[in-house]
N, C-alpha and C positions, 0 to 999 in steps of 0.2 A: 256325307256319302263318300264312298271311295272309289274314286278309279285306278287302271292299273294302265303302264302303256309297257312298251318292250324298245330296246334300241338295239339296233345290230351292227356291227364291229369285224373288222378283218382281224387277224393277228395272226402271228408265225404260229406254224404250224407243230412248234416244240414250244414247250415250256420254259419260262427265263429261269428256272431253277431246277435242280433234281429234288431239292426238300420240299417246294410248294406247287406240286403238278398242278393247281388252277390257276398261277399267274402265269399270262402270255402277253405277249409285248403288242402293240396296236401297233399296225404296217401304214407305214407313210411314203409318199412319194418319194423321187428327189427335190421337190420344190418343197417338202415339209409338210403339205395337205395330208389329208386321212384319204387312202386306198378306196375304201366306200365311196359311191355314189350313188345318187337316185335318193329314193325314199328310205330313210336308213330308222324312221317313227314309226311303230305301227300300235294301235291299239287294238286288243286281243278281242274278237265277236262272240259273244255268249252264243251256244245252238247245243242242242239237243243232240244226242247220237243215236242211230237207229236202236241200240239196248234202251234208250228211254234216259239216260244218263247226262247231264248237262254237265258242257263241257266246255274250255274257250278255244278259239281257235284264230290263228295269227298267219298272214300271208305277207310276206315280203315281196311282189308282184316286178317292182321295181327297181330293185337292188342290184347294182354291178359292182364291178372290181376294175381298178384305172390302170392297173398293171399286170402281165403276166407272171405266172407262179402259182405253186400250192400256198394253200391258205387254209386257213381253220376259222369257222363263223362263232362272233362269240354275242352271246345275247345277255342283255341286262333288264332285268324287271325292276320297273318303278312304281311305285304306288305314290296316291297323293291324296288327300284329301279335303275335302269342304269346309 
């Protein structure tokens, strides 16, 4: 069987490159920690959409940021299996 989870990530709000717009740098403290806190795991809920369409859907309920500043959320899908 497969399950899928999501993890969520700060990172600067620009690109570390002009050649590869999808790498962005992960935003760390000045102690070196990750920006994120709270529940940074979420695994995505299977539901139905009123069209009758089944769909996941992912809430981050608990998610902060340790420092001020703009930021850009970056999410990463994991899949695993049995």
């Amino acid at each position: 069987m497969t399950r899928f989870f999501i993890r969520a990530s700060i990172v600067h709000p620009q690109p570390l490159d002009s050649d590869s717009p999808n790498t962005y740098t992960p935003v760390k403290t000045p102690t070196g920690a990750d920006a994120s806190a709270g529940e940074v795991v979420q695994t995505p809920e299977r539901l139905r959409g009123l069209d009758g369409h089944i769909g996941q859907l992912v809430i981050f309920a608990k998610l902060s940021v340790r420092m001020p500043g703009v930021f850009r959320l970056k999410f990463t899908l994991f899949q695993t299996s049995e």
